[in-house]
LUMTI-938111 format. One line per field, with one value per residue (C-alpha): residue number from 0; residue in one letter; x, y, z. Coordinates in steps of 0.02 Angstrom, whole numbers. Example, Ala and Ser with C-alpha at 12.3 -4.5 7.8 and 13.67 -1.06 7.14 Angstrom:
BEGIN
pado = c(0 1) .
drenlum = c(a s) .
c1 = c(615 684) .
c2 = c(-225 -53) .
c3 = c(390 357) .
END
This chain:
BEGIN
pado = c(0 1 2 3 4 5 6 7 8 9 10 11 12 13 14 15 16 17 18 19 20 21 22 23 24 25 26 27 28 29 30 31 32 33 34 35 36 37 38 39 40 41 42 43 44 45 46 47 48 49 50 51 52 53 54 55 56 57 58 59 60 61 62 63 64 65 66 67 68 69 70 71 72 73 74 75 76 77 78 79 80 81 82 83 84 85 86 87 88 89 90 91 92 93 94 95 96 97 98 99 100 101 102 103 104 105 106 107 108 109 110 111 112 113 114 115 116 117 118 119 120 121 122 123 124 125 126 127 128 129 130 131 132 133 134 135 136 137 138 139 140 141 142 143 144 145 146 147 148 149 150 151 152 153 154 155 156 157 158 159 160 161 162 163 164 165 166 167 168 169 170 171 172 173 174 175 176 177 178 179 180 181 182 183 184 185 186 187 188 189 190 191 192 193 194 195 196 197 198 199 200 201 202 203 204 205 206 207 208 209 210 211 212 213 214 215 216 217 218 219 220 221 222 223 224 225 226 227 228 229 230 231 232 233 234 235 236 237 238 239 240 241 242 243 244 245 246 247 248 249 250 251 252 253 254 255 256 257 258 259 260 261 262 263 264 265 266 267 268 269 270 271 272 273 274 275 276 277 278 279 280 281 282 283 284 285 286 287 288 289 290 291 292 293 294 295 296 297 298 299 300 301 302 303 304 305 306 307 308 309 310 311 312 313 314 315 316 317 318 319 320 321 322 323 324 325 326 327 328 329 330 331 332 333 334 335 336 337 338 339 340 341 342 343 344 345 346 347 348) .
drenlum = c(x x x x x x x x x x x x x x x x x x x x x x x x x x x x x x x x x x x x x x x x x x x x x x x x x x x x x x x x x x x x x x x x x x x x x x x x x x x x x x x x x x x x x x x x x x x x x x x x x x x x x x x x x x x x x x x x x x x x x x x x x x x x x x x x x x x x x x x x x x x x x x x x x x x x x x x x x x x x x x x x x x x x x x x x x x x x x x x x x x x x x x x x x x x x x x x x x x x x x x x x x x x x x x x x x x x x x x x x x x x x x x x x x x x x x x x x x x x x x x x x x x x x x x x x x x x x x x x x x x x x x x x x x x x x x x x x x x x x x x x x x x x x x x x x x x x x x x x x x x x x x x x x x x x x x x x x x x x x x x x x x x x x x x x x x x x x x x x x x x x x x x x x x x x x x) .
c1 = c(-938 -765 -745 -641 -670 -742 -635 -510 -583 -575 -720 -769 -784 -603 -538 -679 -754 -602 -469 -551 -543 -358 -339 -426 -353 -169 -189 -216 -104 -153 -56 -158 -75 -270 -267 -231 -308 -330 -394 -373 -425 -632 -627 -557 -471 -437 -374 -441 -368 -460 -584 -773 -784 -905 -976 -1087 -1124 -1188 -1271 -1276 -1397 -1401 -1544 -1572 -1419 -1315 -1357 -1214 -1247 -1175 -1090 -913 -898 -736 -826 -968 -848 -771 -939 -987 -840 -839 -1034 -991 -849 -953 -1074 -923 -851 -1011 -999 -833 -754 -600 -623 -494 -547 -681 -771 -804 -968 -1002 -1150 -1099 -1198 -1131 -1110 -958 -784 -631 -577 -730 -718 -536 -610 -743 -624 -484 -615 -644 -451 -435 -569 -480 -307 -376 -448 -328 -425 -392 -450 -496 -600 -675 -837 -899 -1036 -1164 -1301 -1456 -1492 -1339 -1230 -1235 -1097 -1114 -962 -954 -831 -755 -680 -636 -682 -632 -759 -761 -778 -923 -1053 -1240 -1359 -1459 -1357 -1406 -1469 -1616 -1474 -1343 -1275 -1327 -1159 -1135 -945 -990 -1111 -1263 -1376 -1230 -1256 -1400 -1390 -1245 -1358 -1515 -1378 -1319 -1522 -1553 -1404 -1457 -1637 -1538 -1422 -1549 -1690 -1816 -1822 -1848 -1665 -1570 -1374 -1244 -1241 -1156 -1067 -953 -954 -1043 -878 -924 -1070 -1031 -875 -996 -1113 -991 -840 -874 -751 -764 -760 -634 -510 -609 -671 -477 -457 -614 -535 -370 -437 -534 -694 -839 -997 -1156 -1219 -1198 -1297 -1214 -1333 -1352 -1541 -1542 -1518 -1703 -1694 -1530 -1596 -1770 -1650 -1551 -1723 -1818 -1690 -1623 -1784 -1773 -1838 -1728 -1738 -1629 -1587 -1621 -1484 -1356 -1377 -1202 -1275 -1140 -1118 -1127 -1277 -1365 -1287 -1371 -1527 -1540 -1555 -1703 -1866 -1912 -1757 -1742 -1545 -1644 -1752 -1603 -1513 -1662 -1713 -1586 -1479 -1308 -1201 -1099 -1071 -1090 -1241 -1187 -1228 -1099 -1124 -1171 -1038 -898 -995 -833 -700 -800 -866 -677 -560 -664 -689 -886 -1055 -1176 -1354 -1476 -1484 -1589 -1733 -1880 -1952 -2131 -2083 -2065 -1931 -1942 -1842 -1843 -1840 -1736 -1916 -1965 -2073 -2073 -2110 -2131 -1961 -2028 -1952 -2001 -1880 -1946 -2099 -2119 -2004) .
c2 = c(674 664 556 649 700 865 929 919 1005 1175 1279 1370 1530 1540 1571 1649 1649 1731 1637 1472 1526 1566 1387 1311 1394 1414 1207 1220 1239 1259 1139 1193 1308 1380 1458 1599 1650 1506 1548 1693 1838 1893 1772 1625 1670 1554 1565 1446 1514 1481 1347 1324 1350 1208 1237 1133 1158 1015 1060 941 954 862 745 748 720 623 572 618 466 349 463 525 700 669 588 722 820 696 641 833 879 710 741 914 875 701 848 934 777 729 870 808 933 923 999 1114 1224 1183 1317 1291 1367 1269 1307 1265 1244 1281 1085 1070 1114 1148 964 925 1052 1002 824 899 994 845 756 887 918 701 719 865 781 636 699 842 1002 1147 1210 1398 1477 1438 1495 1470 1542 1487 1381 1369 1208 1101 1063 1109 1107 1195 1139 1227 1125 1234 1153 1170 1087 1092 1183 988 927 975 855 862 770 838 736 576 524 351 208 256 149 163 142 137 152 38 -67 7 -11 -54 129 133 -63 22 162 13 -69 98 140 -46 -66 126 45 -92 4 145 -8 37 -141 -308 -350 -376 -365 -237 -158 -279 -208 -352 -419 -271 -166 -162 -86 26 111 144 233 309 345 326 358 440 348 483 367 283 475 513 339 399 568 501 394 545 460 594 553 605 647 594 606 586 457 532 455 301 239 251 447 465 362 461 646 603 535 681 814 717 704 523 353 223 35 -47 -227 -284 -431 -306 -180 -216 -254 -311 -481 -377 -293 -450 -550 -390 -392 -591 -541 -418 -492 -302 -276 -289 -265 -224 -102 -37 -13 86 177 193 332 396 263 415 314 401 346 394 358 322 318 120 111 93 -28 -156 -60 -9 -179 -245 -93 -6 -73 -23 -110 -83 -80 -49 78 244 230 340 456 380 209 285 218 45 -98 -275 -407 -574 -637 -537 -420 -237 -121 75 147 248 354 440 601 630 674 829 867) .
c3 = c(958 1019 1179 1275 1437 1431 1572 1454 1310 1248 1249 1092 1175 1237 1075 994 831 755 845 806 619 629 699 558 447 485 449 284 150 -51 -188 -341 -449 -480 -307 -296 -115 28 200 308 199 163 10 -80 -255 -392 -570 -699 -843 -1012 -942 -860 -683 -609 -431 -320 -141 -15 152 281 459 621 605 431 373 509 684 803 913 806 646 716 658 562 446 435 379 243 182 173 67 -39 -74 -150 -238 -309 -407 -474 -527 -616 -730 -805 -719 -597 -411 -340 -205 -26 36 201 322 479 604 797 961 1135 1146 1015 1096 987 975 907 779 754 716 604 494 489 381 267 245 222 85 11 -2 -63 -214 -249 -167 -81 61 12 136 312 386 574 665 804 796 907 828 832 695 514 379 189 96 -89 -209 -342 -496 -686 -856 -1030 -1111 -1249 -1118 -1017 -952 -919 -886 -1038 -1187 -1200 -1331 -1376 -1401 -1271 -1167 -972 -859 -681 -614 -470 -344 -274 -137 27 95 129 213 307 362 401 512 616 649 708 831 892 924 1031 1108 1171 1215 1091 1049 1167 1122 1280 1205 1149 960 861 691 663 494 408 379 213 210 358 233 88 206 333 219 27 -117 -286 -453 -502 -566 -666 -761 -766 -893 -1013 -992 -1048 -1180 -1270 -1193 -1168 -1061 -1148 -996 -792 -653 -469 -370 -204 -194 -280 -455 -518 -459 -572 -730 -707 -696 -841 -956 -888 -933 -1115 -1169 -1185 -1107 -1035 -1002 -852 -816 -656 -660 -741 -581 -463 -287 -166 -85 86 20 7 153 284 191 226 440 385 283 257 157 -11 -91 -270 -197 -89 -254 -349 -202 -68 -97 -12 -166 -201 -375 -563 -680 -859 -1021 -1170 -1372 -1416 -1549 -1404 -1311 -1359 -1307 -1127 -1082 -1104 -1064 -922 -728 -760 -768 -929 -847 -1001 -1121 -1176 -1291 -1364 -1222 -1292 -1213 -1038 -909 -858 -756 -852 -722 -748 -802 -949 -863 -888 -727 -726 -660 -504 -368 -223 -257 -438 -385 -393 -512) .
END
């Protein structure tokens, strides 16, 4: 939380539920010609005209998702909103408004909810949303934040994870596995700082901004859908990897109906992602990359006949490719060898 002496802070209950809500909201202004209704009435409005409203919601919880001791909430509140707006994104859609609900103990003061909600507006400005409604009410259990991103899609243009088809292409928009080094890093200095371990010194982050960002502060691929978009270039399906690239291959053969084959020396793992996992014999990057989670980049799958104009027009990385469902999902190693796909999230799916 905010470091501020408390003396100096505001506590929640001198504005009150509603006068904390007029704060928030009186912040917040809307750009997108879709909104129709921001904050300060009993709901959002929004007018999409002729096209599919997409919707995703993300949920984030004090020790599941983030650990206050070491995640400022600023970015609990940009990592919230960038998580929901990541799923919207991933159905080839375009996000426009936030919904906002946040859960607060006695502990938070207004500044601290101030530096909560100037994370979700950064996220929001930064990929072209609205802030369209705002939600607080107390918590017994600390701090929880439900962010619902609304957006809207061509119905041509529509994407599931349910279309690919046996000879696709598999596509990543960008390196995976630093997040969840980043997150590694945070957990091991905590253990250091709080004298869970034998190490007599001071957390030491230097050197690991990298992986630190992808964890603490990650970005969309969304330029990168805006070129296909722009080039008439539809994704036959997409999965947003949130737990780890074998969970998003797995989702998208599981739901196509298809197998799928990956390349272990095609998968984008990070110089940083390596360097960190060389302090650390129990870390793997590869494993980190399959398993992980928190990359925040887009798994999709493309027709094979553009595989020329992708692998030399498009800033993206062509991992393997989708096959018969009968030959299962499998990772080729540099050697030859072909090993069962497997992930802890899938299952029991």
């Amino acid at each position: 939380m905010n470091k501020k002496n408390e003396s100096q802070k505001t506590p929640i209950r001198d504005l009150g539920r509603q006068g904390l809500m007029d704060r928030l909201s009186a912040r917040f202004t809307s750009n997108n010609p879709a909104t129709v209704q921001g904050p300060g009435d009993d709901a959002s409005a929004a007018c999409f005209r002729d096209s599919i409203t997409v919707s995703a919601q993300k949920l984030s919880l004090e020790g599941i998702d983030f650990d206050l001791s070491y995640f400022p909430l600023k970015f609990v509140g940009y990592k919230t909103a960038v998580h929901a707006m990541g799923q919207v994104l991933a159905m080839n859609a375009t996000p426009l408004q936030l919904l906002v609900c946040a859960g607060l103990s006695q502990r938070f003061y207004v500044e601290d909810v101030d530096q909560l909600f100037l994370g979700i507006e950064a996220a929001a400005q930064t990929y072209g949303a609205d802030i369209g409604f705002v939600d607080i009410q107390s918590s017994y259990t600390g701090l929880s934040v439900a962010i619902t991103a609304v957006g809207e899609c061509d119905a041509g243009l529509l994407t599931r994870r349910s279309g690919a088809r046996s000879t696709d292409l598999i596509c990543l928009s960008g390196n995976v596995g630093a997040a969840y080094m980043g997150l590694q890093l945070l957990e091991r200095e905590k253990r250091v700082f709080t004298g869970e371990t034998e190490k007599d010194e001071l957390p030491n982050l230097e050197g690991h901004e990298y992986i630190l960002e992808r964890y603490l502060k990650p970005e969309l691929p969304k330029a990168l859908l805006d070129n296909l978009k722009a080039d008439d270039i539809v994704p036959t399906s997409m999965c947003f990897l949130t737990s780890g690239l074998a969970d998003g291959t797995l989702r998208i053969a599981k739901s196509s109906g298809t197998g799928a084959k990956l390349f272990a020396d095609k998968i984008p793992i990070a110089k940083a992602t390596y360097d960190f996992a060389e302090t650390d014999n129990n870390l793997s990057p590869l494993v980190a990359a399959l398993n992980g989670g928190d990359d925040f980049q887009m798994l999709f799958t493309l027709p094979l006949d553009i595989y020329e104009t992708v692998s030399k027009e498009y800033s993206l990385d062509i991992i393997g490719h989708m096959c018969e469902e009968a030959l299962g999902c499998t990772l080729v190693t540099p050697d030859g060898r072909s090993l069962a796909l497997e992930s802890p999230g899938m299952e029991n799916v």
